[in-house]
N, C-alpha and C positions, 0 to 999 in steps of 0.2 A: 504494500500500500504506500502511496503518495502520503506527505505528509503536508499539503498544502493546506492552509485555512482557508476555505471559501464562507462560512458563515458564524459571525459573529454576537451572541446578542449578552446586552452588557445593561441589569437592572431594572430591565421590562418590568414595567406594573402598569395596570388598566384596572382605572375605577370606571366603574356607572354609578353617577350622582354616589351615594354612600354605599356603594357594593363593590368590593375589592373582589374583582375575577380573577388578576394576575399579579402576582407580589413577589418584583422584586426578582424576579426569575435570571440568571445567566450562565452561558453553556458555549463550546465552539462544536462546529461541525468540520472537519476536515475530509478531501476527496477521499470519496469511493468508502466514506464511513458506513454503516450500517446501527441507526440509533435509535430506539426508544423510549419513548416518552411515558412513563405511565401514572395510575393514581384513579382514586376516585371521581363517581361523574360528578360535576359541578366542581371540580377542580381547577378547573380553566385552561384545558390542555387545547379547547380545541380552535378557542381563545384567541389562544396562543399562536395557532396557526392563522388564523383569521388577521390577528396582526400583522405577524412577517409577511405574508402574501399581500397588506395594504387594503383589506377590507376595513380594519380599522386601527387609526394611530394609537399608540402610545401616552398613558398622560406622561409616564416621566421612561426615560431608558434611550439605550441605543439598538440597532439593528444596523450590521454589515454587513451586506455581501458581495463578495471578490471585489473589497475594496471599494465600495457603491453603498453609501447612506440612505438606506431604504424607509425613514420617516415619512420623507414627504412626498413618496412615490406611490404614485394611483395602481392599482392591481395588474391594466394591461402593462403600463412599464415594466414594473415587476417581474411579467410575464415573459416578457422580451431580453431581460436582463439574465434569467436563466433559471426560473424558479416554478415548477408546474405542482398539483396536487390533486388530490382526489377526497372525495368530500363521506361522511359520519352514511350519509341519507344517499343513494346513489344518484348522482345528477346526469344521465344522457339525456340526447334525442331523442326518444321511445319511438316516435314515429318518424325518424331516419334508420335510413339501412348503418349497419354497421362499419363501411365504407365510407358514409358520410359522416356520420361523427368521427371516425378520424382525420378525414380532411378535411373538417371544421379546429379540429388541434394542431393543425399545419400554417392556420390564416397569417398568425404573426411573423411567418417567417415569409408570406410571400412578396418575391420581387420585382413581380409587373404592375407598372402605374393604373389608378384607376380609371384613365383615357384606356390602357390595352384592354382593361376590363369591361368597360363601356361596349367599344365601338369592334372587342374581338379579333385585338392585333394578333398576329403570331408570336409574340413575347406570351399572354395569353393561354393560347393553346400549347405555346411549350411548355410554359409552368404546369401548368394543369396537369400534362401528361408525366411531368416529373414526380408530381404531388403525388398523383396515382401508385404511379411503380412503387413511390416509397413508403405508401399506404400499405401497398400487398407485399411487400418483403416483410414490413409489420405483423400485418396478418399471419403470413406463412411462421415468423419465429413463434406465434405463441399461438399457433392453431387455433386460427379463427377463418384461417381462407374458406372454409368448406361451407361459411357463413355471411359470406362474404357481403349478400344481397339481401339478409336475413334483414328486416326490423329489428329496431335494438331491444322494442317490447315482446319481442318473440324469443327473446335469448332465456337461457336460464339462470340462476339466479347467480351462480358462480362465474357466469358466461359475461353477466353483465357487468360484475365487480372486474373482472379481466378488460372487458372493455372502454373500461372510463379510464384503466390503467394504462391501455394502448394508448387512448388520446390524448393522456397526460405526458406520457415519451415521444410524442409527438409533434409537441411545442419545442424538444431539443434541448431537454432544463439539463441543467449541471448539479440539480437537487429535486426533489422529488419529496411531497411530504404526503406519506400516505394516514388517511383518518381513518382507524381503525379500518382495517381492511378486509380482515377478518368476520365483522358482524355478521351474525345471519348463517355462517358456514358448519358444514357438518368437522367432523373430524379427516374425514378422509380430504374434502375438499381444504382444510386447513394446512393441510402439509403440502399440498399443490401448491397452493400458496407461496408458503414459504421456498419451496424450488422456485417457485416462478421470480420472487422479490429479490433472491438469490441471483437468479438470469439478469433480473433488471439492470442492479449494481455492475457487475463483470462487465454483460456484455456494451453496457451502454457509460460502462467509466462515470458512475455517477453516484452523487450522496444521496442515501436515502433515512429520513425522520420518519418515523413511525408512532403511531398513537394507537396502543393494542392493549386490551383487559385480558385476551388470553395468555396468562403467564408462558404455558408450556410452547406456546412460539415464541414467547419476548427473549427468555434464555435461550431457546432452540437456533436464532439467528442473532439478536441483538448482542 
């Protein structure tokens, strides 16, 4: 492992009016880490992520990442900067194919102007077809090609925690912070899992934050 620091956060506390969600909190992430976060609900773990991602500021503390003061950055920046996640409550498309919601996790990285997009330059249809292929190499690493055209409301339910995780490796993050990932899974599908989180980090050289109540994954990977 790299010993790079890409993420730093330094006395993070978030009140609402007189409720203390997050107190005080600080911790580094370094590349290709593999971390978890754990604790009771209503601990402010997920808070926590809703901060660093820029859904919401800080009353007092710092956030760094690769060197980039992350306070007073809006969520797409955020996004752009290297930081993707997956959400407690599963958030897709239900009614996009599974192809389209990952090439909706592509949009920030795309490089043709909105004139090519308009008026359907060949800047345009090159990107598109790039976006494509690198959709279905996605698909094929974590067996979902055979789904390809599936609704994402048609997937199962393990299928679907998979595929909010595709679209989040999708935006290209150099971090990953998965919310409880786990929920809702059986045991067998729990250890897939953890291979698959496993896959993530290696193959894709990235940090992954983890917010999990199933102990025997927290130790099993963490």
């Amino acid at each position: 492992m790299t010993s790079n620091k890409i993420l730093s956060i330094e006395n993070v506390t978030m009140k609402f009016g007189g409720l203390m969600a997050v107190n005080e909190v600080s911790f580094d992430v370094y590349s290709q880490d593999l971390v978890a976060i754990i604790g009771p609900n209503g601990a402010g773990k997920t808070t926590l992520f809703n901060i660093i991602t820029g859904i919401y500021r800080p009353t007092i503390g710092k956030i760094v990442f690769n060197h980039q003061h992350l306070k007073k950055c809006r969520p797409s920046d955020i996004t752009r900067l290297g930081i993707a996640r997956t959400f407690q409550n599963i958030r897709l498309f239900k009614d996009l194919t599974v192809l389209d919601n990952i090439r909706l996790g592509k949009h920030t990285r795309i490089k043709y102007s909105f004139f090519d997009g308009i008026f359907r330059r060949p800047a345009f249809f090159a990107e598109e077809k790039k976006i494509e292929a690198e959709c279905d190499e996605l698909l094929k690493l974590f067996k979902l090609d055979h789904k390809k055209y599936f609704l994402a409301k048609n997937l199962s339910y393990g299928e679907q925690r998979k595929l909010e995780m595709i679209r989040a490796i999708a935006t290209q993050p150099k971090l990953l912070l998965l919310d409880e990932p786990a929920a809702g899974m059986n045991p067998t599908e729990t250890k897939e899992l953890m291979d698959l989180i496993r896959l993530i980090r290696d193959q894709f050289q990235i940090a992954i934050v983890l917010i999990e109540h199933d102990m025997k994954m927290v130790m099993g990977i963490a």
